[in-house]
N, C-alpha and C positions, 0 to 999 in steps of 0.2 A: 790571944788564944794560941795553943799547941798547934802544930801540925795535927797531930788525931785528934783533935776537936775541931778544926777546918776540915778532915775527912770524912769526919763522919756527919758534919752538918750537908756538908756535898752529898754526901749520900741518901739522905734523908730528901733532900730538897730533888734530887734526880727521881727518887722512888716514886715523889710524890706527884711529881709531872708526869711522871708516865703512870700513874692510876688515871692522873685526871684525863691525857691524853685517851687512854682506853675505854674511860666512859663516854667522853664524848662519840669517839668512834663505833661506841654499841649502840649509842641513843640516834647517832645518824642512819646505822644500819637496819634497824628494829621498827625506824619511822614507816607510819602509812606514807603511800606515794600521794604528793598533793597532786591537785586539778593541773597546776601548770608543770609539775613533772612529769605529766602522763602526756602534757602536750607536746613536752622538748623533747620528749623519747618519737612521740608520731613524727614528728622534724627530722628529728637524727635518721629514724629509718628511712624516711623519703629520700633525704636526702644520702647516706648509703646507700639505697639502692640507682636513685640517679647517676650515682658517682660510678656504680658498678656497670650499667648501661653502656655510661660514656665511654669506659675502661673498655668494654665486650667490644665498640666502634669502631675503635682507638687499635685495637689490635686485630679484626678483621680487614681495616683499610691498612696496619703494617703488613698483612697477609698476602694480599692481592696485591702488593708496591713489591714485593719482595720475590713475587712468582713474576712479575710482568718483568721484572729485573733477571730473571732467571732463564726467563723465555727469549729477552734481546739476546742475552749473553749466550745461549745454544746458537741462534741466529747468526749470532757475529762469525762464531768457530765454525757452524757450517759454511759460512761464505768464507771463509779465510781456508776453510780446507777446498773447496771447492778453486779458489786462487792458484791454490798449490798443485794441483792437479797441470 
């Protein structure tokens, strides 16, 4: 075969993957949600929102570590000015 007839069978064969590619992707999008879709969506949010909890924890105990570190640290400087005295 030619060059332009290996082009344009490539082309033909590309074209044709991405129709099929597109329908598939409209018949996934278009589906009703099954029973155990709607179950793994209740999961996922549980589970998002536990993870967001744990994050809210996670960053009010950085909070309070980072002011008690703030608090020795004024502590230090006043007793060190107080030395200097």
């Amino acid at each position: 075969m030619t060059r332009r007839t290996n082009a344009l069978l490539a082309a033909l064969v590309a074209g044709a993957l991405a129709s099929v590619s597109a329908a598939s992707i409209a018949q996934t999008a278009n589906a009703p949600a099954t029973h155990a879709d709607k179950k793994a969506a209740k999961k996922q949010a549980e589970a998002d929102k536990d993870a967001t909890v744990a994050q809210a924890k996670a960053d009010k105990k950085k909070t309070e570590s980072q002011s008690e570190a703030n608090e020795a640290a004024a502590d230090a400087k006043l007793k060190d000015a107080k030395k200097a005295d």
